[in-house]
C-alpha positions as CSV (number, residue, x, y, z in Angstrom):
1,X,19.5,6.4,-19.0
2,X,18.7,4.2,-15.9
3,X,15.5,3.9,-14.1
4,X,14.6,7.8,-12.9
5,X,12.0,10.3,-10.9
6,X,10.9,13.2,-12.5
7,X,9.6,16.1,-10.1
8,X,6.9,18.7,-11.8
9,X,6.3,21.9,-9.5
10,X,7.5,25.4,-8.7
11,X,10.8,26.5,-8.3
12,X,11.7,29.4,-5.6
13,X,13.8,31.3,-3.9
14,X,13.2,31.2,-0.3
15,X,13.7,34.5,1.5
16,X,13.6,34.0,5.1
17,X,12.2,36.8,7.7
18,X,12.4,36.7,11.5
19,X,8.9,38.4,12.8
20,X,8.4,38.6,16.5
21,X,4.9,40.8,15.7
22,X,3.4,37.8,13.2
23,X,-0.2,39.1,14.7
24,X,0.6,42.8,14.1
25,X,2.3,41.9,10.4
26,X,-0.8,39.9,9.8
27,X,-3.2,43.0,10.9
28,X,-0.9,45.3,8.8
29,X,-1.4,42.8,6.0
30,X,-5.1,42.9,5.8
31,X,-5.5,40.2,3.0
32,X,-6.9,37.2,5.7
33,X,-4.1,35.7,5.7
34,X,-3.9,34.0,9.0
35,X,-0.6,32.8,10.9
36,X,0.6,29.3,9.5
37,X,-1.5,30.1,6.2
38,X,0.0,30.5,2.1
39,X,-0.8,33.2,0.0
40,X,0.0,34.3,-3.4
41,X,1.4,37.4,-4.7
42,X,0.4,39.6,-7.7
43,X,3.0,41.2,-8.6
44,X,1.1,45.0,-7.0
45,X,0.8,42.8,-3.5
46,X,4.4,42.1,-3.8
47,X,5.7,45.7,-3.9
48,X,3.4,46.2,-0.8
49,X,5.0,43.7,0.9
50,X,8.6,44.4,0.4
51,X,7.5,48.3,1.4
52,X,5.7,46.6,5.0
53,X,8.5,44.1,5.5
54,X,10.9,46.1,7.2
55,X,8.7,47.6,9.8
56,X,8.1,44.0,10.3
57,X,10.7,42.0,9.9
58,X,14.3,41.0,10.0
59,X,15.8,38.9,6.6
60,X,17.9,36.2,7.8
61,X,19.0,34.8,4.7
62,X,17.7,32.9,1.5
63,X,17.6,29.2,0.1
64,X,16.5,27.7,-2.7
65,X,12.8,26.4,-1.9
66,X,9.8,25.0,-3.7
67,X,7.9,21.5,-3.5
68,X,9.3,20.2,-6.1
69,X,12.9,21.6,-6.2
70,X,13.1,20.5,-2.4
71,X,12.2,16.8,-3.2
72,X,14.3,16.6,-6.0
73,X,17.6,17.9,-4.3
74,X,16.2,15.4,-1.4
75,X,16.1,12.5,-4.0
76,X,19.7,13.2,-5.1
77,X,21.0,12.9,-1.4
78,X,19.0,9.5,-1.3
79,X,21.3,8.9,-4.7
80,X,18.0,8.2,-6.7
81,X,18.4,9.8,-10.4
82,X,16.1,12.3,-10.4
83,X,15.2,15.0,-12.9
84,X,13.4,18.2,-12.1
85,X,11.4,20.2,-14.6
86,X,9.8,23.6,-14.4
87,X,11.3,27.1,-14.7
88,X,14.0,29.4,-13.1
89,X,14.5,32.8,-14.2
90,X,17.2,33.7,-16.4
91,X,18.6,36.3,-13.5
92,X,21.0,35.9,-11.0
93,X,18.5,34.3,-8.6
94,X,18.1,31.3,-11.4
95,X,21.5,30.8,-10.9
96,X,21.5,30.9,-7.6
97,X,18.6,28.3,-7.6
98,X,20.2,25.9,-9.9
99,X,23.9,25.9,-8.1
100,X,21.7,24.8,-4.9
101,X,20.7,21.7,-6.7
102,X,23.7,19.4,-6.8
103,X,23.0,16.4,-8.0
104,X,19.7,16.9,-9.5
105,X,19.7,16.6,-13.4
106,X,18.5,20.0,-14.6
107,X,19.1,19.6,-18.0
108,X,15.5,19.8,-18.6
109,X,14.4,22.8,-16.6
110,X,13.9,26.1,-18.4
111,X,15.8,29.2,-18.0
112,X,13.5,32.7,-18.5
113,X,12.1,35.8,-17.1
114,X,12.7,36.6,-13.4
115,X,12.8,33.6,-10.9
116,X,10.2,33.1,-8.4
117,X,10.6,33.6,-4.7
118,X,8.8,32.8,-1.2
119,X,8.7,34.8,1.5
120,X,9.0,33.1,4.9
121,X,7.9,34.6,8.0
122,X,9.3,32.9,11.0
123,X,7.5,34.0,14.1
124,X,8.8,33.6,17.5
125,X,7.2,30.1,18.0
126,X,8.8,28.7,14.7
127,X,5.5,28.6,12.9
128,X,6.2,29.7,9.2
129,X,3.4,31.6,7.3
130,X,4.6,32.0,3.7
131,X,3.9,34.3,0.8
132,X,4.0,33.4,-3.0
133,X,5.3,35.8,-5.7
134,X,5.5,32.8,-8.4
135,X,7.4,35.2,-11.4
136,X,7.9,32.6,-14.4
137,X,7.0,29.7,-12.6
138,X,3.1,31.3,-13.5
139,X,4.8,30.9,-17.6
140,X,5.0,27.1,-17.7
141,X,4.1,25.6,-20.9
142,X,3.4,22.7,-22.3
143,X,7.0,22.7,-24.2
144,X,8.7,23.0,-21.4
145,X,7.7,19.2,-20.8
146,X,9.7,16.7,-22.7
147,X,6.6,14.0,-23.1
148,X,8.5,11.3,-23.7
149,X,11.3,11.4,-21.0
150,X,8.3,11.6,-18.5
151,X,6.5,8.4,-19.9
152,X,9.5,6.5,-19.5
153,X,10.4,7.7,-15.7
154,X,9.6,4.9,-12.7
155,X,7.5,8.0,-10.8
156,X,6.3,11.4,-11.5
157,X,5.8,13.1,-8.4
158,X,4.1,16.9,-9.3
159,X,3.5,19.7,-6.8
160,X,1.6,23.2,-7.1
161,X,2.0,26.3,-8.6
162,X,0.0,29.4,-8.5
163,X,-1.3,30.1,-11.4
164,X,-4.2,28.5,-13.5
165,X,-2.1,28.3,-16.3
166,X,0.4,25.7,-15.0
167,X,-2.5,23.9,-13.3
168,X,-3.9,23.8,-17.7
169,X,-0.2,22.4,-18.6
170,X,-0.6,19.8,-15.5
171,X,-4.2,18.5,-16.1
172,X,-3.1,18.3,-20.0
173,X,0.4,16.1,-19.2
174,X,-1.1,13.8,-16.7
175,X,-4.3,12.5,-19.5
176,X,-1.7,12.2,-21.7
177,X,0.4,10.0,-19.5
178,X,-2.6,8.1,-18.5
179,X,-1.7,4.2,-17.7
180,X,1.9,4.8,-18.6
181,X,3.7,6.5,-15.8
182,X,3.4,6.3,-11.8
183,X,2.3,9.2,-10.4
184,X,2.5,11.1,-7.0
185,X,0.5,14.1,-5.9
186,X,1.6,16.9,-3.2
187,X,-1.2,20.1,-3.9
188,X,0.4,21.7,-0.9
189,X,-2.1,24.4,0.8
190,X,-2.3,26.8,-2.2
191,X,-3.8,24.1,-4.5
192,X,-5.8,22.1,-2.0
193,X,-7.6,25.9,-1.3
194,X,-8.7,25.4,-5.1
195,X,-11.0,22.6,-3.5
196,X,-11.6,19.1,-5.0
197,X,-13.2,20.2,-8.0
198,X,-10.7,21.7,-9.6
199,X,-7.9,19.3,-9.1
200,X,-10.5,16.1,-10.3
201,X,-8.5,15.8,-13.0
202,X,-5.0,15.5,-11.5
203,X,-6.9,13.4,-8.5
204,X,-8.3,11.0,-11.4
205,X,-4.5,10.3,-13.1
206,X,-2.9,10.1,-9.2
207,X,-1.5,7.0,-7.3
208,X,-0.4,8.6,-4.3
209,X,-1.6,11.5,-2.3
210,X,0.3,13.5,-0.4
211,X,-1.4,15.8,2.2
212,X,-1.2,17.6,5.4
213,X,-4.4,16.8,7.8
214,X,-5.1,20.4,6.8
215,X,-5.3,20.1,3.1
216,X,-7.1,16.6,3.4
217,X,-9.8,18.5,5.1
218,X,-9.8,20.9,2.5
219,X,-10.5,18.7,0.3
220,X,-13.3,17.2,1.9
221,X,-11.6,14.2,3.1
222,X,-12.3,12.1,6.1
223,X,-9.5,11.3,8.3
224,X,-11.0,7.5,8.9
225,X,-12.8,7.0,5.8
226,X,-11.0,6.0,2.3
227,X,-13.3,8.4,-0.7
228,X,-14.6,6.9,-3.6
229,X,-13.1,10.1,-5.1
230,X,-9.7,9.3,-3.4
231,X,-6.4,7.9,-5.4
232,X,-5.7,4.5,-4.5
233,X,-3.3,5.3,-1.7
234,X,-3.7,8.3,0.5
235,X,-1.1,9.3,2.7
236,X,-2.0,12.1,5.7
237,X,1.5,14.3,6.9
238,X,0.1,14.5,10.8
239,X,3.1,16.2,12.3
240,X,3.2,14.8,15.9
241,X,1.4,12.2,15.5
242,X,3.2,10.5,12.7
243,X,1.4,9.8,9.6
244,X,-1.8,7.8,8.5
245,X,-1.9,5.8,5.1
246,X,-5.4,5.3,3.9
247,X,-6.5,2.9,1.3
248,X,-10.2,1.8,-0.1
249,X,-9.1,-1.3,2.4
250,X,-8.5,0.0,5.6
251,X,-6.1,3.0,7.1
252,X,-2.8,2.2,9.1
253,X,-1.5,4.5,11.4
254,X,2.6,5.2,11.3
255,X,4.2,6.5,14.8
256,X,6.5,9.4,14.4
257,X,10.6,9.0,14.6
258,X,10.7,11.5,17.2
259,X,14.0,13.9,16.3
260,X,16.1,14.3,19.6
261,X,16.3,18.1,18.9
262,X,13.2,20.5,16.7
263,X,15.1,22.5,15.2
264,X,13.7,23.8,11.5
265,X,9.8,21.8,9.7
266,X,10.6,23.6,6.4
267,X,11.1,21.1,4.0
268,X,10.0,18.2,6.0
269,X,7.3,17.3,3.9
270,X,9.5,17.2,0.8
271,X,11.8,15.1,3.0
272,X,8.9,12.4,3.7
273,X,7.7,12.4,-0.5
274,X,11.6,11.7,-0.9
275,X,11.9,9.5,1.2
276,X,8.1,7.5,0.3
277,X,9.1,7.7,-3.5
278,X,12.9,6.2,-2.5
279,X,11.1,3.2,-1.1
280,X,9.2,2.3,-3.9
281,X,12.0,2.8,-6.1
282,X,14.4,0.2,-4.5
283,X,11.4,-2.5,-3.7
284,X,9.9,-1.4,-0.5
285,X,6.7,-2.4,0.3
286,X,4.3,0.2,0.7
287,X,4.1,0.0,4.5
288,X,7.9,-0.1,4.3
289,X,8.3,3.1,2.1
290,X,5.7,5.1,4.9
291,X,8.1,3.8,7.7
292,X,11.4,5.1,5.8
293,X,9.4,8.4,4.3
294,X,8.6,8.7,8.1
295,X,12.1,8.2,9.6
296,X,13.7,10.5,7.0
297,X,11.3,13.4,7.4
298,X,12.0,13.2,11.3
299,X,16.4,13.0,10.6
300,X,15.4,16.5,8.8
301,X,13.4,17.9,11.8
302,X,16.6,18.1,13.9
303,X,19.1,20.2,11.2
304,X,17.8,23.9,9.3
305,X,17.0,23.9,5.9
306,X,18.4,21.5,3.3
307,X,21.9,20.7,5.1
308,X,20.6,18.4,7.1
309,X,18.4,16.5,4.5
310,X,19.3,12.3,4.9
311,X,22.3,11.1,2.7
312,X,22.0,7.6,1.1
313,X,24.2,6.5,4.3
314,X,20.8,7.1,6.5
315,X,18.5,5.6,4.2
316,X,20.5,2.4,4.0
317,X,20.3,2.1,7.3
318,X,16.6,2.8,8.2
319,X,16.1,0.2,5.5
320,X,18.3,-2.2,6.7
321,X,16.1,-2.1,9.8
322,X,13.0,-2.6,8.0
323,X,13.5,-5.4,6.2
């Protein structure tokens, strides 16, 4: 098999909800959730919901979603081989889920219980505040990762899940894998709440960090200061502004590729890993790969959900103006 990326996270369905009352649904709500926040579901919390969502909301749809599903089908439109592991449930959702993932080689992922799913609030203003019912994502094992085809893959890039369980298999596979395999990190919001601590052993085995200004500063981080807990390279998702790459050297600040249109930010920052872990992959330099990860994240900005994700046609350009 040639040279591949394998992606580690959870797999969901994305139900999307239309809430012009996001203040009142949050009130309703009662958990602390705030507007723009992540929260997971126990499996009582997510009865409630469905039972509060109507006086609520309006569904407009579903996707399939997830950190590491999103980067993967994002890969596949970049043309890099890429192989996703995790679970789907063996339920019509699964299916669902997997026929929205063409290209990506799923041979590996396993099929069981019920799939999980993410509910996405979309208030008026387009801010999305999201909420976690993670089903058999919460049941990986160890045996649902074939050791040896990760050791041999050119990047593992791995993403949260709820559960402490899956966090167990994560911390277990990336010891094993120490020195052999290069690895990326996106803890998203949910795992960067955990705080430092608990992720030290993931943070110890990582190369690249992926984080929102947010979860950096959730993680104790410093916006101008590389930690001597940090992974060697340290990339900060700043929205607006662009994005800032921080190493024990120095930081370097990227502008944004300012999309002529905002139209949909969910998935963008699956869009930039893609596009970050694409560069490396054909030879980029790292500055190069945080210029293309930038410019592809920012092409996403201006289409909804995954159809407007970059094609290799887009990349091949950007780079060609890079280099």
């Amino acid at each position: 098999m040639e040279r591949y990326i394998v992606c580690l996270g959870a797999v969901n369905l994305d139900k999307l909800y239309a809430v012009a009352d996001i203040k009142g649904f949050l009130a309703a709500w009662g958990s602390g959730l705030v507007r723009g926040g992540e929260e997971a579901l126990s499996p009582e919390a997510e009865a409630r919901l469905l039972e509060l969502l109507p006086h609520f909301a309006e569904e407009k749809g579903r996707c399939g979603g997830g950190q590491a599903a999103n980067t993967a089908y994002a890969l596949a439109r970049l043309e890099v081989p890429v192989i996703l592991l995790g679970r789907v449930g063996a339920d019509q959702n699964g299916d669902f889920l997997k026929q929205s993932l063409p290209g990506v080689i799923l041979d590996y992922l396993t099929t069981q219980g019920k799939s999980g799913r993410a509910y996405i609030l979309i208030d008026p203003e387009g801010e999305r505040t999201i909420l976690v019912a993670p089903h058999t994502n919460d049941e990986l094992r160890e045996s649902d990762i074939p050791l040896d085809l990760v050791a041999h893959a050119a990047f593992i890039h791995v993403t949260s899940f709820v559960g402490d369980g899956p966090l167990k298999v994560q911390r277990q596979l990336l010891k094993r894998l120490a020195g052999r395999v290069r690895v990326s990190f996106d803890p998203g919001e949910l795992y960067a709440r955990r705080g430092r601590e608990v992720l030290e052993d993931l943070l110890d085995h990582t190369e690249t960090l992926l984080v929102t200004e947010r979860e950096w500063q959730l993680l104790g981080g410093d916006l101008k200061h590389h930690p001597v807990w940090g992974p060697p390279v340290v990339l900060i998702k700043r929205g607006v502004l662009g994005s800032r790459l921080l190493t024990p050297v120095r930081y370097l600040d990227f502008p944004p590729y300012i999309s002529p249109h905002l139209v949909d930010t969910l998935g963008a920052g699956d869009v930039f890993a893609a596009g970050y872990l694409a560069g490396l992959y054909q030879g980029l330099n790292l500055p190069q790969a945080v210029r293309l990860a930038n410019a592809l994240a920012a092409y996403k900005l201006a289409g909804a959900g995954r159809e407007h994700y970059p094609d290799r046609r887009i990349m091949d350009a950007i780079v060609a103006s890079l280099t």
